[in-house]
VEXGU-650808 format. One record per atom (N, C-alpha, C): residue in three letters; atom name; x, y negated, z negated. Coordinates in steps of 0.1 Angstrom, whole numbers. Layout:
<recs>
aa | at | X | Y | Z
ALA | CA | X | Y | Z
...
</recs>
This chain:
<recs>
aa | at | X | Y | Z
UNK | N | 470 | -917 | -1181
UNK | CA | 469 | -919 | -1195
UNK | C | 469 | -934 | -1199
UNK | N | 461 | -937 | -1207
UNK | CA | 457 | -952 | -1211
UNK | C | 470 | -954 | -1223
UNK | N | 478 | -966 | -1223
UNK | CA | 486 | -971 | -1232
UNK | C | 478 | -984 | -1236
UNK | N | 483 | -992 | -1251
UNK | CA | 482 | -1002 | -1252
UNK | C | 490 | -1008 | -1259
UNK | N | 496 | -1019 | -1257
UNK | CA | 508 | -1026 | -1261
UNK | C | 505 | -1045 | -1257
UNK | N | 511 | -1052 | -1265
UNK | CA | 511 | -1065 | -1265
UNK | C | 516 | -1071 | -1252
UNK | N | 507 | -1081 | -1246
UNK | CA | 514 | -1091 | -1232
UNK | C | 528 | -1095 | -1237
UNK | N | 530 | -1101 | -1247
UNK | CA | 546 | -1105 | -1251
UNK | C | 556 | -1095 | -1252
UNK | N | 549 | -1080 | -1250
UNK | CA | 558 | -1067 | -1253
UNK | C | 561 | -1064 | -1239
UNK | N | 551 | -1068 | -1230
UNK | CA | 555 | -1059 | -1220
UNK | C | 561 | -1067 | -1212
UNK | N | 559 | -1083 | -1211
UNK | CA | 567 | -1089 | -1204
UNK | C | 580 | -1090 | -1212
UNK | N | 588 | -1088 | -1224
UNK | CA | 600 | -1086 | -1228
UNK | C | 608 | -1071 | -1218
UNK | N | 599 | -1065 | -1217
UNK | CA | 605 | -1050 | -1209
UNK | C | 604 | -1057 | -1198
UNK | N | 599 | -1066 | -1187
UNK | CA | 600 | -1069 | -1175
UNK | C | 610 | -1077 | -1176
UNK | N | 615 | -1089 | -1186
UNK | CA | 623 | -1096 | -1188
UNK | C | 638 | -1089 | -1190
UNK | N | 639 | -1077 | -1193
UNK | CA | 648 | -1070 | -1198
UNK | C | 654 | -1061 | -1185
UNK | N | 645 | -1061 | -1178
UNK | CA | 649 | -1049 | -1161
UNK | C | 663 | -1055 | -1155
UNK | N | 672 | -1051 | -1151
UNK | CA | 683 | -1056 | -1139
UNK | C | 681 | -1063 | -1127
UNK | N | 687 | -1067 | -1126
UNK | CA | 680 | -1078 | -1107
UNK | C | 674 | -1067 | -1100
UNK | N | 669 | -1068 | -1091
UNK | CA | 663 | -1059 | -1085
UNK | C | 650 | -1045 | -1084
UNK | N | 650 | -1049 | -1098
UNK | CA | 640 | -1035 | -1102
UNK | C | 631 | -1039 | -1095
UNK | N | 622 | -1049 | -1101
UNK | CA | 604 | -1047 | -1092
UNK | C | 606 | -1042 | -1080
UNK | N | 616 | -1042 | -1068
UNK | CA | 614 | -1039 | -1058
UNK | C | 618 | -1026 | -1057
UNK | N | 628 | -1020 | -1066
UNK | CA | 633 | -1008 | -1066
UNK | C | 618 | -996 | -1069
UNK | N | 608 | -1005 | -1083
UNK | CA | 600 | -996 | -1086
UNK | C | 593 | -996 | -1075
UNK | N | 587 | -1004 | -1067
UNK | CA | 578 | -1007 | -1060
UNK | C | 579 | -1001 | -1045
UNK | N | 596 | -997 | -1045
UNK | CA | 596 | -985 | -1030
UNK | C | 593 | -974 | -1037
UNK | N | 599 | -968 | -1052
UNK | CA | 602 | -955 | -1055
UNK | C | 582 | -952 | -1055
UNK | N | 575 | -958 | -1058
UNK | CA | 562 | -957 | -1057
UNK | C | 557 | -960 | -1046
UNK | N | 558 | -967 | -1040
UNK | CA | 553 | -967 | -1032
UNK | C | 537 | -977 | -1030
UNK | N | 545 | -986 | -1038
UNK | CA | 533 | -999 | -1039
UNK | C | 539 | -1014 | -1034
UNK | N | 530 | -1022 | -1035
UNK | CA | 534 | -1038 | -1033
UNK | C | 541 | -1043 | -1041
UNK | N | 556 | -1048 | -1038
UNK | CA | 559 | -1057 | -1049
UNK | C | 551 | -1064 | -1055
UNK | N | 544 | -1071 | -1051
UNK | CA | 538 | -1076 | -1056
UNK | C | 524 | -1075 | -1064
UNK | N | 522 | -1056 | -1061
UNK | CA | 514 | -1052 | -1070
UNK | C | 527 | -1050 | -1087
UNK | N | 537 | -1044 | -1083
UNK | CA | 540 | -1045 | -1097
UNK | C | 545 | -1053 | -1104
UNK | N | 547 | -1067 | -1097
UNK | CA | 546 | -1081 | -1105
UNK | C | 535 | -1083 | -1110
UNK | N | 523 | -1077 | -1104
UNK | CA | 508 | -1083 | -1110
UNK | C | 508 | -1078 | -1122
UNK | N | 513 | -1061 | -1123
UNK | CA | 516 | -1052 | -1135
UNK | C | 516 | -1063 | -1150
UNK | N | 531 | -1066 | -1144
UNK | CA | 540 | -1070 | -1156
UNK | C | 531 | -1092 | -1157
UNK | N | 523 | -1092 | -1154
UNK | CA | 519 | -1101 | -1161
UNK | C | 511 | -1116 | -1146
UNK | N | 518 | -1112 | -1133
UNK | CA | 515 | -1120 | -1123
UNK | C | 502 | -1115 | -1118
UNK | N | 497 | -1129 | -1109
UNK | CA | 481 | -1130 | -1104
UNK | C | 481 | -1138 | -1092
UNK | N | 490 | -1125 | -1081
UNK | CA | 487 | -1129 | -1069
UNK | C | 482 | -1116 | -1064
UNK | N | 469 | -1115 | -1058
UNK | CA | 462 | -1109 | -1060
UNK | C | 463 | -1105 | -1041
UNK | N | 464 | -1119 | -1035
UNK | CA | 461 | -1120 | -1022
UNK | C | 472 | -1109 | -1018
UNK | N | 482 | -1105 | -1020
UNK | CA | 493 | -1098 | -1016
UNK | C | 497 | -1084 | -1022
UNK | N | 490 | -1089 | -1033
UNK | CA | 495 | -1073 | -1045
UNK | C | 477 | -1072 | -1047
UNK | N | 480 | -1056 | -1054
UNK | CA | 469 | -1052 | -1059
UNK | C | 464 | -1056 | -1078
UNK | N | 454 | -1056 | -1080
UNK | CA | 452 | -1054 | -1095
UNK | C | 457 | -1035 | -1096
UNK | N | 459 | -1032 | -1109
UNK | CA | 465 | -1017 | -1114
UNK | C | 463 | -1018 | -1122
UNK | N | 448 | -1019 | -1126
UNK | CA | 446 | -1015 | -1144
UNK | C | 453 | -1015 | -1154
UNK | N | 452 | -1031 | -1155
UNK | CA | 458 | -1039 | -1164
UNK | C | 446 | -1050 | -1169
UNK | N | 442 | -1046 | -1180
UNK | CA | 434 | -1059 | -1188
UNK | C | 437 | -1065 | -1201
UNK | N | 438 | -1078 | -1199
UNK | CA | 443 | -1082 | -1209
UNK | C | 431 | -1084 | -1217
UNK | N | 436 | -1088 | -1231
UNK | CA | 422 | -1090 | -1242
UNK | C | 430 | -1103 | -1250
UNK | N | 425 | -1112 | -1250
UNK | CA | 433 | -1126 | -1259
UNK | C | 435 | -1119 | -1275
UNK | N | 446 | -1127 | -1278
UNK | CA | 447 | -1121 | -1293
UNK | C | 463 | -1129 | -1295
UNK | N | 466 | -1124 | -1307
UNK | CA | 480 | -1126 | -1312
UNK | C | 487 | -1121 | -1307
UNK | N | 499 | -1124 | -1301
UNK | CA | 513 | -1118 | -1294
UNK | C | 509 | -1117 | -1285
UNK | N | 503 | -1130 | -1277
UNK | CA | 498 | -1130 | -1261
UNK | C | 487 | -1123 | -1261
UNK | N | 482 | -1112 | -1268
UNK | CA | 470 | -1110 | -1263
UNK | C | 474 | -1092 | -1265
UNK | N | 463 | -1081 | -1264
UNK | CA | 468 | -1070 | -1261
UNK | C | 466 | -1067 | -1245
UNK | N | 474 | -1058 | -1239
UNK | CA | 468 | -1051 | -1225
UNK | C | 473 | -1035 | -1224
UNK | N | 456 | -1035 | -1223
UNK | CA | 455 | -1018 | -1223
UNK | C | 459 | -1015 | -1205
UNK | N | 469 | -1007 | -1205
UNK | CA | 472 | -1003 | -1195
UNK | C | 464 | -983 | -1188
UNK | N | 455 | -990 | -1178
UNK | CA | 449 | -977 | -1173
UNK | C | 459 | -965 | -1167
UNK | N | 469 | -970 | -1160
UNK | CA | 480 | -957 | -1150
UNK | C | 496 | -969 | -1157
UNK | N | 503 | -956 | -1161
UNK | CA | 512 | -960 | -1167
UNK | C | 525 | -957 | -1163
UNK | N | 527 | -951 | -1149
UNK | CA | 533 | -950 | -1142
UNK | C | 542 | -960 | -1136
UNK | N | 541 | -973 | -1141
UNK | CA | 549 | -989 | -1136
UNK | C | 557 | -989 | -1147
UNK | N | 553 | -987 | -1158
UNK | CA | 559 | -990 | -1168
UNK | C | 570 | -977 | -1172
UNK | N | 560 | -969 | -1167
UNK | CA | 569 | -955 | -1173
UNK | C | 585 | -956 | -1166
UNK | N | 584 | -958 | -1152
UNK | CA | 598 | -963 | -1142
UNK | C | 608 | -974 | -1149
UNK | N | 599 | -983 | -1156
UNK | CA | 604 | -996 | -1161
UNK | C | 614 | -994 | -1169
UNK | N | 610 | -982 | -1179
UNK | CA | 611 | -979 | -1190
UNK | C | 624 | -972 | -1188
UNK | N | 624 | -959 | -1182
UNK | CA | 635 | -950 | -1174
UNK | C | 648 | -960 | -1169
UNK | N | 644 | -970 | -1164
UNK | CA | 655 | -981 | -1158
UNK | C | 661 | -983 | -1170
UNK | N | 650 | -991 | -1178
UNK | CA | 661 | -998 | -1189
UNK | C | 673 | -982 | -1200
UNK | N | 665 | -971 | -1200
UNK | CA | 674 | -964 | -1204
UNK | C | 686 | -959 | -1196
UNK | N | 686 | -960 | -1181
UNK | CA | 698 | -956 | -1174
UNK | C | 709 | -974 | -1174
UNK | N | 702 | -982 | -1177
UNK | CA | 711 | -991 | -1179
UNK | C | 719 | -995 | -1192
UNK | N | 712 | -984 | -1204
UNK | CA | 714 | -986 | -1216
UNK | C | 728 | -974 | -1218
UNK | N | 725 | -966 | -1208
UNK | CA | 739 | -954 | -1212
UNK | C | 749 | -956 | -1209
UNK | N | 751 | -964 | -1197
UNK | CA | 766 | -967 | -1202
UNK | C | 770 | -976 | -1207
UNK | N | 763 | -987 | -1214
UNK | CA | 766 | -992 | -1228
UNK | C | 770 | -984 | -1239
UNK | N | 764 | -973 | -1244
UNK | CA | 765 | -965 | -1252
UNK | C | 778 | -958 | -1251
UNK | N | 779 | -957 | -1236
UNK | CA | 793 | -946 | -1238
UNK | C | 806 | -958 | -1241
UNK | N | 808 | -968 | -1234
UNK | CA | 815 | -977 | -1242
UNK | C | 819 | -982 | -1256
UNK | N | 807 | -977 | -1265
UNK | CA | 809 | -985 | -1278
UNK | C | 814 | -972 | -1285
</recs>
């Protein structure tokens, strides 16, 4: 499923992960770290894969329509299991 959301949006969700995620996503998938660095905004290409990610210039960094949303969808899951037990604290 194709998403589309802002480069400044999605690198705030990368900016927002716990130490260790990219690599965590990147065994639970079963990809290159360094492909899902490329995901979230990096261009080493030699070591990671591209994963249909194109950016388009614009306001708020630009838009990027994401082809497999599967990097993010993980990303996304993380930041809500690190959000719950904040919640149960307050």
């Amino acid at each position: 499923m194709t998403r589309t959301i802002t480069f400044n949006e999605l690198r705030k969700i990368k900016d927002s992960l716990p130490d260790g995620t990219i690599h965590r996503i990147a065994d639970e998938l079963g990809v290159s770290v360094e492909t899902v660095r490329n995901y979230f905004g990096g261009e080493n290409f030699k070591f990671g894969q591209s994963c249909g990610v194109h950016v388009e210039a614009g306001p708020d960094g630009g838009i990027v329509a994401l082809d497999d949303t599967a990097i993010l969808d993980r990303a996304m899951a993380i930041l809500e299991e690190k959000k719950a037990p904040e919640e149960v604290q307050a």
